[in-house]
MOPAC internal coordinates of N, CA, C and O (Angstrom, degrees):
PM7 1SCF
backbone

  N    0.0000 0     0.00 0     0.00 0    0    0    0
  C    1.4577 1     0.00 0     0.00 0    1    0    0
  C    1.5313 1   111.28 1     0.00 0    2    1    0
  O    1.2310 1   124.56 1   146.82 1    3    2    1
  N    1.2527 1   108.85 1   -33.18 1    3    2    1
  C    1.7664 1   110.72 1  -179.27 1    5    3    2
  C    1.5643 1   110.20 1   -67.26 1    6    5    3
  O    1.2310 1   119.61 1   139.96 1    7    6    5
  N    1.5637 1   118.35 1   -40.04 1    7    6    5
  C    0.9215 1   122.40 1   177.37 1    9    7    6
  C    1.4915 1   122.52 1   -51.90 1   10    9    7
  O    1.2310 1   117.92 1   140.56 1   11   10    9
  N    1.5655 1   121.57 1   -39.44 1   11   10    9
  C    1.3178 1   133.97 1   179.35 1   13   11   10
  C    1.4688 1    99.91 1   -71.11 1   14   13   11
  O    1.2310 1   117.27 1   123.44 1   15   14   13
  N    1.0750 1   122.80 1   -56.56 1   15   14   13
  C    1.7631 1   127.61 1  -175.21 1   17   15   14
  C    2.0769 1   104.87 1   -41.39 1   18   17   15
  O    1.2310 1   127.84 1   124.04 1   19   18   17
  N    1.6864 1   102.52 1   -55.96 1   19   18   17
  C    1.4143 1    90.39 1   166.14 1   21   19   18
  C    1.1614 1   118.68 1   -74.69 1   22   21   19
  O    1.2310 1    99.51 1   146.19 1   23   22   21
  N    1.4328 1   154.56 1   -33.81 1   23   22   21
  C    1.3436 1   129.95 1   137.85 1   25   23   22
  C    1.5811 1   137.45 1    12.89 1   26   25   23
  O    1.2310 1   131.41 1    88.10 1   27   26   25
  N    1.2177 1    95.59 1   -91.90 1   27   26   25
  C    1.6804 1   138.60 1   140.03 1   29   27   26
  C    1.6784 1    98.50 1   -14.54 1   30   29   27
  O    1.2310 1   126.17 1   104.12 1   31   30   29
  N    0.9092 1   105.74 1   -75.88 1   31   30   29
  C    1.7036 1   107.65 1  -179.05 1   33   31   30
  C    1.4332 1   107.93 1   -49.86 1   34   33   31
  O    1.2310 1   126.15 1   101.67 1   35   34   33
  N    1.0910 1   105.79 1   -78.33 1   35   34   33
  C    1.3686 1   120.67 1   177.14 1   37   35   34
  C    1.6139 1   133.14 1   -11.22 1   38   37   35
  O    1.2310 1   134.77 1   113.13 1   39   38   37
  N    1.3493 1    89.04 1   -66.87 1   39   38   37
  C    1.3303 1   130.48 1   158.22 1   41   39   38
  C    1.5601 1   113.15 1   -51.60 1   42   41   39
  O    1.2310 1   103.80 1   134.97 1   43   42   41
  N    0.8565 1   147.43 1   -45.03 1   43   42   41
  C    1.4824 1   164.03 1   142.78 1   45   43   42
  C    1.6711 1   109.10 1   -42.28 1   46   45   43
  O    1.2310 1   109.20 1   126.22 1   47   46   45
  N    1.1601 1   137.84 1   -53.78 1   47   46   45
  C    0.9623 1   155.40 1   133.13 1   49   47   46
  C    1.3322 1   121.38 1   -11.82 1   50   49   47
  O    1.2310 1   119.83 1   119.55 1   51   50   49
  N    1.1315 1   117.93 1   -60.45 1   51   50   49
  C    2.0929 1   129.06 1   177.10 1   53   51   50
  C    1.2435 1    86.18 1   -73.26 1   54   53   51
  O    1.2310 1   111.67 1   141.67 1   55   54   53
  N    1.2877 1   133.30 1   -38.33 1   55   54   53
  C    2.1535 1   115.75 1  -139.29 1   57   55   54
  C    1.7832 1    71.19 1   -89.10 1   58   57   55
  O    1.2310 1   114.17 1   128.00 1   59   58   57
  N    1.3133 1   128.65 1   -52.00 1   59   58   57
  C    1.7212 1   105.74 1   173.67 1   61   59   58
  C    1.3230 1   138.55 1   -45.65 1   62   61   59
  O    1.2310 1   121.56 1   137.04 1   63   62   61
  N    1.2381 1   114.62 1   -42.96 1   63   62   61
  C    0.7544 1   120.97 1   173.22 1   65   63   62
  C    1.8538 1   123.52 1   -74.26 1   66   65   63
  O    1.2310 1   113.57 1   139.91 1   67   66   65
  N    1.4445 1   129.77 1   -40.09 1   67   66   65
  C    1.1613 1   126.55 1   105.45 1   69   67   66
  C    1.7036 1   122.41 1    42.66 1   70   69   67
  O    1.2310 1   143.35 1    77.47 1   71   70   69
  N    1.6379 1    72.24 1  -102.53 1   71   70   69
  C    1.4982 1   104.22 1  -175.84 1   73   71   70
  C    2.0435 1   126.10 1   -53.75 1   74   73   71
  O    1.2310 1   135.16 1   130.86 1   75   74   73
  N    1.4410 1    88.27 1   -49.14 1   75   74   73
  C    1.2958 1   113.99 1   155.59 1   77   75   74
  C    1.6230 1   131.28 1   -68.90 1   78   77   75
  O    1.2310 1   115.63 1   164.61 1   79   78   77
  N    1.2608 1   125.89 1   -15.39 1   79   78   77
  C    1.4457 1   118.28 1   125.60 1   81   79   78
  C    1.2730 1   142.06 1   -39.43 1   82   81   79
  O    1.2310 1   132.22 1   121.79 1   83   82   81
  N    1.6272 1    94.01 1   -58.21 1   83   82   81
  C    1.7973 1    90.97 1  -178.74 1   85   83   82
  C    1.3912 1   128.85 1   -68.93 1   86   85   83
  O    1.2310 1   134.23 1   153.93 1   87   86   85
  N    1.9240 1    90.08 1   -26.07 1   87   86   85
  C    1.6578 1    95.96 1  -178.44 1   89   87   86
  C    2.1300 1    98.79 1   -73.52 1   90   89   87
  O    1.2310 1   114.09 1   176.41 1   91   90   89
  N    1.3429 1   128.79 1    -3.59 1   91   90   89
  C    1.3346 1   119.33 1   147.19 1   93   91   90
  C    1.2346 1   130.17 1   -62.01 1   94   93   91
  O    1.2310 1   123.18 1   133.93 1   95   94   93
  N    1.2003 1   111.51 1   -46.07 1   95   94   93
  C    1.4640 1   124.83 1  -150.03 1   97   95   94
  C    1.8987 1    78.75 1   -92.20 1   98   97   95
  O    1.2310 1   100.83 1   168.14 1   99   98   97
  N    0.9133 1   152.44 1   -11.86 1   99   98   97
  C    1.3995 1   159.46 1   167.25 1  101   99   98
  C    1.5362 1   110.89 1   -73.45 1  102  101   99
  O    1.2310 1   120.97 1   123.37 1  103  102  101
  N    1.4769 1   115.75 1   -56.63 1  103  102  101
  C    1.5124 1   129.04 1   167.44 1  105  103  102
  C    1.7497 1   108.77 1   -67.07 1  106  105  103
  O    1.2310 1   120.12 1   168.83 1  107  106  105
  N    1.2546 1   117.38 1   -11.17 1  107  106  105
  C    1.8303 1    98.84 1   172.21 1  109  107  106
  C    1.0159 1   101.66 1  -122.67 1  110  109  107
  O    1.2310 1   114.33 1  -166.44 1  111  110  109
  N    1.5958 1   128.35 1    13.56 1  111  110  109
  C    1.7828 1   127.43 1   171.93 1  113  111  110
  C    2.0732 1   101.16 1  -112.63 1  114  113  111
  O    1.2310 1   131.63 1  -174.66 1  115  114  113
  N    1.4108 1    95.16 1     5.34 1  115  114  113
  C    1.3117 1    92.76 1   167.01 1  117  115  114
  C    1.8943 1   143.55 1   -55.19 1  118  117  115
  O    1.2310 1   129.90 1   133.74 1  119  118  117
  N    1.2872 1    98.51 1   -46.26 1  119  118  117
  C    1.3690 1    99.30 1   159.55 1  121  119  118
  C    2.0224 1   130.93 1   -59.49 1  122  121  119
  O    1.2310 1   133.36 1   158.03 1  123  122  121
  N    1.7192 1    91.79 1   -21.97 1  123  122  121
  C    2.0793 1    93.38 1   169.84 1  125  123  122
  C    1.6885 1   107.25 1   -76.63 1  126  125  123
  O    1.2310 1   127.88 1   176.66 1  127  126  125
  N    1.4335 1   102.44 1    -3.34 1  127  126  125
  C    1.6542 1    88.69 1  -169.40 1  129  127  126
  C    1.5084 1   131.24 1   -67.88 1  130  129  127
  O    1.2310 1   129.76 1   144.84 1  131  130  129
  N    1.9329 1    98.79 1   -35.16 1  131  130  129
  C    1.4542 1   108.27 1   154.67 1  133  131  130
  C    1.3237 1   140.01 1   -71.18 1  134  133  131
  O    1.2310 1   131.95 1   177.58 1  135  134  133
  N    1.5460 1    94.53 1    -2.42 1  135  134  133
  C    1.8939 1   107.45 1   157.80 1  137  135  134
  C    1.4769 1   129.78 1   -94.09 1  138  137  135
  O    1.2310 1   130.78 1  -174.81 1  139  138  137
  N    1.5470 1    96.81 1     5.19 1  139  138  137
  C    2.0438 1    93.08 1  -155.72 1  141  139  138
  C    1.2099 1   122.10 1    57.23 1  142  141  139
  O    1.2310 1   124.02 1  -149.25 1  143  142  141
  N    1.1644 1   109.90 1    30.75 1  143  142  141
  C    1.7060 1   102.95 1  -172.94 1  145  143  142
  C    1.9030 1    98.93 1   -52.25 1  146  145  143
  O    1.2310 1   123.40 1   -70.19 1  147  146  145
  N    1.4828 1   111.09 1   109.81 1  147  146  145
  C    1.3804 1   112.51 1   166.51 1  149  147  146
  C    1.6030 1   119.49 1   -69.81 1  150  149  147
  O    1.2310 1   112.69 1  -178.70 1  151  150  149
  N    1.0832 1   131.41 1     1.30 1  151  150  149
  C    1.5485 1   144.17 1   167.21 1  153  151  150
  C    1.6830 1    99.31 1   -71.10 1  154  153  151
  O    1.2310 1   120.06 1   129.38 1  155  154  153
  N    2.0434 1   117.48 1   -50.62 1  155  154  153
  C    1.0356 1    97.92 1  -171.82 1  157  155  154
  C    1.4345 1   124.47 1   -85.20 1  158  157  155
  O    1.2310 1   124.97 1   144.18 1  159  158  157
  N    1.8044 1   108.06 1   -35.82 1  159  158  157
  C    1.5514 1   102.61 1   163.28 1  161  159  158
  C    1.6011 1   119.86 1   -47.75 1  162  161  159
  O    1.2310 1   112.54 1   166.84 1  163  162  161
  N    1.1873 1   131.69 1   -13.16 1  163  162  161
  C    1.2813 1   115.63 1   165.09 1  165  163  162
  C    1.6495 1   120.99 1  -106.46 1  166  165  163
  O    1.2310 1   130.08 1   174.57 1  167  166  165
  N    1.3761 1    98.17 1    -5.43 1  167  166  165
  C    1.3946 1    78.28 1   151.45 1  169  167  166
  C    1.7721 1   132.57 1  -100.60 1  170  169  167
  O    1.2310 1   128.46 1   163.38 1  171  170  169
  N    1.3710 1   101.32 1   -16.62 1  171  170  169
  C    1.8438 1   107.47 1   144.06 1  173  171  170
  C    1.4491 1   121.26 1   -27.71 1  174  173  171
  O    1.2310 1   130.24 1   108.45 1  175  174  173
  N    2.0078 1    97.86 1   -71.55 1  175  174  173
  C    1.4174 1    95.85 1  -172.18 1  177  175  174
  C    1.9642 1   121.03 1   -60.65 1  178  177  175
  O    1.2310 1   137.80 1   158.45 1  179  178  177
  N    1.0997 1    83.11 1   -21.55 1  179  178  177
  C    1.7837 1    71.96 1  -165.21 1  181  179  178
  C    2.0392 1    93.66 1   -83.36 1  182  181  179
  O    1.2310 1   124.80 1   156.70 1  183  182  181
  N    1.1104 1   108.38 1   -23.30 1  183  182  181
  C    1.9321 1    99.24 1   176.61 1  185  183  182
  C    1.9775 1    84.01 1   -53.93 1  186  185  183
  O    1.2310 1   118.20 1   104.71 1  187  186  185
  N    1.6138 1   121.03 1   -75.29 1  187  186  185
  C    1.0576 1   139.45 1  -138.93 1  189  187  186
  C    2.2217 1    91.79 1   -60.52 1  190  189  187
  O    1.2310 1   127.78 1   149.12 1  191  190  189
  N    1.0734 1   102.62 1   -30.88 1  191  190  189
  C    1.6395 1   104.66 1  -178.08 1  193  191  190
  C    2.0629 1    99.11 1   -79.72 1  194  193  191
  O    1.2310 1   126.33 1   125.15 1  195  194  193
  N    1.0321 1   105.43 1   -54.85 1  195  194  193
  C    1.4356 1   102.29 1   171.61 1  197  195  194
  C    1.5047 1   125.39 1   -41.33 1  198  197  195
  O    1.2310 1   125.96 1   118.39 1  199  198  197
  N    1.4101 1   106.15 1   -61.61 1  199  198  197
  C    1.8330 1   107.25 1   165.78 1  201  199  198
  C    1.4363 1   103.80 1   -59.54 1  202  201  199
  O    1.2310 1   105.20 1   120.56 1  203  202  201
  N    1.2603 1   145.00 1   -59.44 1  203  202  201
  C    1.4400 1   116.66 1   178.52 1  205  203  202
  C    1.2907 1   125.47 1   -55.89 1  206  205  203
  O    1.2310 1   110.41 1   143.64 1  207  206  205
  N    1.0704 1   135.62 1   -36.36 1  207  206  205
  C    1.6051 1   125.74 1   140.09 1  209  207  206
  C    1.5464 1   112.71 1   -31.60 1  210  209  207
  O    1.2310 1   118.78 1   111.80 1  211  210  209
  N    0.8745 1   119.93 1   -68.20 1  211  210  209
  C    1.6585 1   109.50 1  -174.35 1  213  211  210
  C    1.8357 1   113.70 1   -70.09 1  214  213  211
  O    1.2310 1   127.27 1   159.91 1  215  214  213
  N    1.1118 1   103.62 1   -20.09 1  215  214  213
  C    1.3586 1    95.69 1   170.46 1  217  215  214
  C    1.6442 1   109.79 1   -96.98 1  218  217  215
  O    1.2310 1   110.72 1   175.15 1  219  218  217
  N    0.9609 1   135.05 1    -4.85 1  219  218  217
  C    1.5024 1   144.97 1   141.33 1  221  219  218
  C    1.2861 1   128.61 1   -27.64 1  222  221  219
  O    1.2310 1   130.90 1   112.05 1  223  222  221
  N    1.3026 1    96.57 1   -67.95 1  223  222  221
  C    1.9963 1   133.29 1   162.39 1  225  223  222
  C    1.0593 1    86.81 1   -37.53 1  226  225  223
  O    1.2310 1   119.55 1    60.69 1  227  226  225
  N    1.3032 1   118.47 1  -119.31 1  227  226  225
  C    1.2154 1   145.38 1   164.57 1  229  227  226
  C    1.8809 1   111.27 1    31.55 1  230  229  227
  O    1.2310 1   134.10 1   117.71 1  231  230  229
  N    1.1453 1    90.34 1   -62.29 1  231  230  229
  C    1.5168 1   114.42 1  -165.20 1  233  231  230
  C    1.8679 1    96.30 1   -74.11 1  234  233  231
  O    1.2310 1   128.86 1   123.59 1  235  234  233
  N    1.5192 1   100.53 1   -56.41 1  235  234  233
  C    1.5855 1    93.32 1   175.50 1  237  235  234
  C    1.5038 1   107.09 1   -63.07 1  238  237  235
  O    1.2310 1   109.80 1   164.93 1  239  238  237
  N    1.0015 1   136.75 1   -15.07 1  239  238  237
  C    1.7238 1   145.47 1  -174.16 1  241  239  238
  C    1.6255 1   113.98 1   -62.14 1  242  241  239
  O    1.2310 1   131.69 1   149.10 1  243  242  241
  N    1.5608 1    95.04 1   -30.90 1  243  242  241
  C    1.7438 1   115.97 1  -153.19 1  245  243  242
  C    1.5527 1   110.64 1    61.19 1  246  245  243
  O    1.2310 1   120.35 1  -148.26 1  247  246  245
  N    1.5640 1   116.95 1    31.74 1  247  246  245
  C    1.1799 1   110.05 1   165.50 1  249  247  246
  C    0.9420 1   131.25 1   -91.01 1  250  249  247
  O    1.2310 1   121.81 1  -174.57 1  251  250  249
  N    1.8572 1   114.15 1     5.43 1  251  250  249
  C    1.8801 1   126.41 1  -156.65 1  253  251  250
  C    1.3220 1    87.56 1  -173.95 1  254  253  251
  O    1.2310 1   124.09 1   -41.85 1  255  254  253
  N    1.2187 1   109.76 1   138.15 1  255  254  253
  C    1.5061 1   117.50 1   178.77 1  257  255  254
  C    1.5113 1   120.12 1   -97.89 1  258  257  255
  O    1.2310 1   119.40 1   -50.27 1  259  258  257
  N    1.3406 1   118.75 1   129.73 1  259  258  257
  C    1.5466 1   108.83 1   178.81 1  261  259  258
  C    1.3768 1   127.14 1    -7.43 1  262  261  259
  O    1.2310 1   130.21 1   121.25 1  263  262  261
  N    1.3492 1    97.91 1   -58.75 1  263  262  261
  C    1.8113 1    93.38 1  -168.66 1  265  263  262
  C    1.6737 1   106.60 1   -83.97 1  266  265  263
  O    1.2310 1   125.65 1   142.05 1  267  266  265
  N    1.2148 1   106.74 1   -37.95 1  267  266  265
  C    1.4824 1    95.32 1   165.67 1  269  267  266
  C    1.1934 1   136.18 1   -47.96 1  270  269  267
  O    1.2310 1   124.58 1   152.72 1  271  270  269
  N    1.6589 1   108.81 1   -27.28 1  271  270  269
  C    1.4242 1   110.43 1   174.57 1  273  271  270
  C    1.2994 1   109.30 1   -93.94 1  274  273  271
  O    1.2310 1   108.39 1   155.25 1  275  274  273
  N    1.4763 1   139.31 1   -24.75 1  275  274  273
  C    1.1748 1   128.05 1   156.08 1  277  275  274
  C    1.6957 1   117.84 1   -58.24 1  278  277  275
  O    1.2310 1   102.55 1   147.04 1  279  278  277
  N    1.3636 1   149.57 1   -32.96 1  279  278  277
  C    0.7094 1   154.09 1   171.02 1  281  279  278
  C    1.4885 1   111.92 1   -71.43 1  282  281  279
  O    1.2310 1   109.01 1   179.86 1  283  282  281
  N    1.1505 1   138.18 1    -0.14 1  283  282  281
  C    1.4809 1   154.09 1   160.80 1  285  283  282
  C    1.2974 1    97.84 1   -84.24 1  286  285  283
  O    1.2310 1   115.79 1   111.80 1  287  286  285
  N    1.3470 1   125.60 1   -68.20 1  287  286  285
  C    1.4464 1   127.47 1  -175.21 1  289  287  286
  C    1.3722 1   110.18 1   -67.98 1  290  289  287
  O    1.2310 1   104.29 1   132.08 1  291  290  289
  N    0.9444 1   146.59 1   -47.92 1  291  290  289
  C    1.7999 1   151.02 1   151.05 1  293  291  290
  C    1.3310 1   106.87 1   -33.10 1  294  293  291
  O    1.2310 1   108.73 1   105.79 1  295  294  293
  N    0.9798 1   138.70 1   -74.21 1  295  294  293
  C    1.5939 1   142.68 1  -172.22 1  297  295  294
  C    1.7014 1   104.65 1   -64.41 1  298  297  295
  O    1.2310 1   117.56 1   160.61 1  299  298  297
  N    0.9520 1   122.25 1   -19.39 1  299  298  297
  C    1.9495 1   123.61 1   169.63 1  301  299  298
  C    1.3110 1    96.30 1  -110.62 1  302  301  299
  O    1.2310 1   113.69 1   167.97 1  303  302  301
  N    1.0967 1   129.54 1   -12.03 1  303  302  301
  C    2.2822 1   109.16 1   161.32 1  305  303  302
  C    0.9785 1   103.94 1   -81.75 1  306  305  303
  O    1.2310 1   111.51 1   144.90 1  307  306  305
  N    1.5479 1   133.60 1   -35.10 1  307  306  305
  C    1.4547 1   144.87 1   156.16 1  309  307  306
  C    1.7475 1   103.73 1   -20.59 1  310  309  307
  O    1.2310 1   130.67 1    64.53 1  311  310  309
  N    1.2440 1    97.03 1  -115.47 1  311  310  309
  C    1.5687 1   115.38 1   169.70 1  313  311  310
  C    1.5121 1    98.70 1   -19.80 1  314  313  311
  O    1.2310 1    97.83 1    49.66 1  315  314  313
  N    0.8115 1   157.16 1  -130.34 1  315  314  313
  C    1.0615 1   151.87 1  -155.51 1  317  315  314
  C    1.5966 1   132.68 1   -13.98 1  318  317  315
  O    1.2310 1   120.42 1   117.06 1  319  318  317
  N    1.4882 1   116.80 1   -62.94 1  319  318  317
  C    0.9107 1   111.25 1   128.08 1  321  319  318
  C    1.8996 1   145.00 1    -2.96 1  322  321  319
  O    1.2310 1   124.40 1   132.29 1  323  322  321
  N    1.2996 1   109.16 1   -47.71 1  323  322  321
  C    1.7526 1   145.69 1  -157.92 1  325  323  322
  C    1.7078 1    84.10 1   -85.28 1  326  325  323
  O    1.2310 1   136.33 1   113.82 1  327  326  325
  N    1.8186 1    85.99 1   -66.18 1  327  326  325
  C    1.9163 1    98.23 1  -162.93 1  329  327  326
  C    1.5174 1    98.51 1   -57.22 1  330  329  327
  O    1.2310 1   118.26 1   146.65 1  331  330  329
  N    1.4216 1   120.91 1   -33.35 1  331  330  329
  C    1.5469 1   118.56 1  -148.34 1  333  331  330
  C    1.9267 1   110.32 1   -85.08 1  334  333  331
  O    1.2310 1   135.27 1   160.76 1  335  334  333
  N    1.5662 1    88.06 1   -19.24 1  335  334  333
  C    1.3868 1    98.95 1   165.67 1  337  335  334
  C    1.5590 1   129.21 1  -108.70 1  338  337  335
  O    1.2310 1   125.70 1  -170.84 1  339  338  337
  N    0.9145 1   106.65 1     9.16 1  339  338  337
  C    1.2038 1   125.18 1  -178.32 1  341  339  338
  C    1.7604 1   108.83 1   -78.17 1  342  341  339
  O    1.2310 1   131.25 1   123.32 1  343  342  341
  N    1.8447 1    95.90 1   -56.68 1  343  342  341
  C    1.5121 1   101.71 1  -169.64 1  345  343  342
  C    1.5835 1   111.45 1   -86.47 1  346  345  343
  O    1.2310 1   123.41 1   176.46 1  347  346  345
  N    1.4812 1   111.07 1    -3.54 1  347  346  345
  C    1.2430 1   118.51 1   169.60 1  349  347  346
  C    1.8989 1   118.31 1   -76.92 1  350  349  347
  O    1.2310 1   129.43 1   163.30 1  351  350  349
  N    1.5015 1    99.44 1   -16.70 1  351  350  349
  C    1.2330 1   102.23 1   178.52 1  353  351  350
  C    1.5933 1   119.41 1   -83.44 1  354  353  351
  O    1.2310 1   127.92 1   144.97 1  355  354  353
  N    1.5380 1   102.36 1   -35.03 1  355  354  353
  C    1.7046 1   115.31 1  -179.92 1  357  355  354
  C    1.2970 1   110.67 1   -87.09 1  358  357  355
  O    1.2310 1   120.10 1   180.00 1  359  358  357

């Protein structure tokens, strides 16, 4: 059982780190946002389609629990979302 818990950690660990990529790759594609640059919304979507695949896995794995992994993906469409309107306003 200990063994799964670091797993578990672990695993928790990448989806941050992960996660914390895109919110980079979000902060240096910032200036296309008041253009629509359609190059960058698709390259958003496919980071944001990739982690749901891996948090998918995961979930069929029993390494992440449904709502946890929806609440990973909810809380980063959030933020993004946040950022995406944000720079559309200034």
């Amino acid at each position: 059982m200990e063994k799964m818990m670091e797993i578990q950690d672990s695993v928790l660990e990448q989806l941050e780190y992960d996660i914390h990529r895109i919110m980079i790759l979000m902060e240096k594609m910032n200036p296309h946002l008041k253009q629509h640059d359609p190059l960058y919304e698709d390259l958003l979507n496919t980071q944001l389609f990739g982690l749901s695949r891996v948090i998918d896995f995961l979930v069929r794995m029993n390494l992440l629990s449904p709502t946890e992994g929806k609440a990973i993906m909810n809380n980063l469409e959030i933020t993004i979302s946040k950022s995406y309107e944000t720079f559309n306003m200034s």
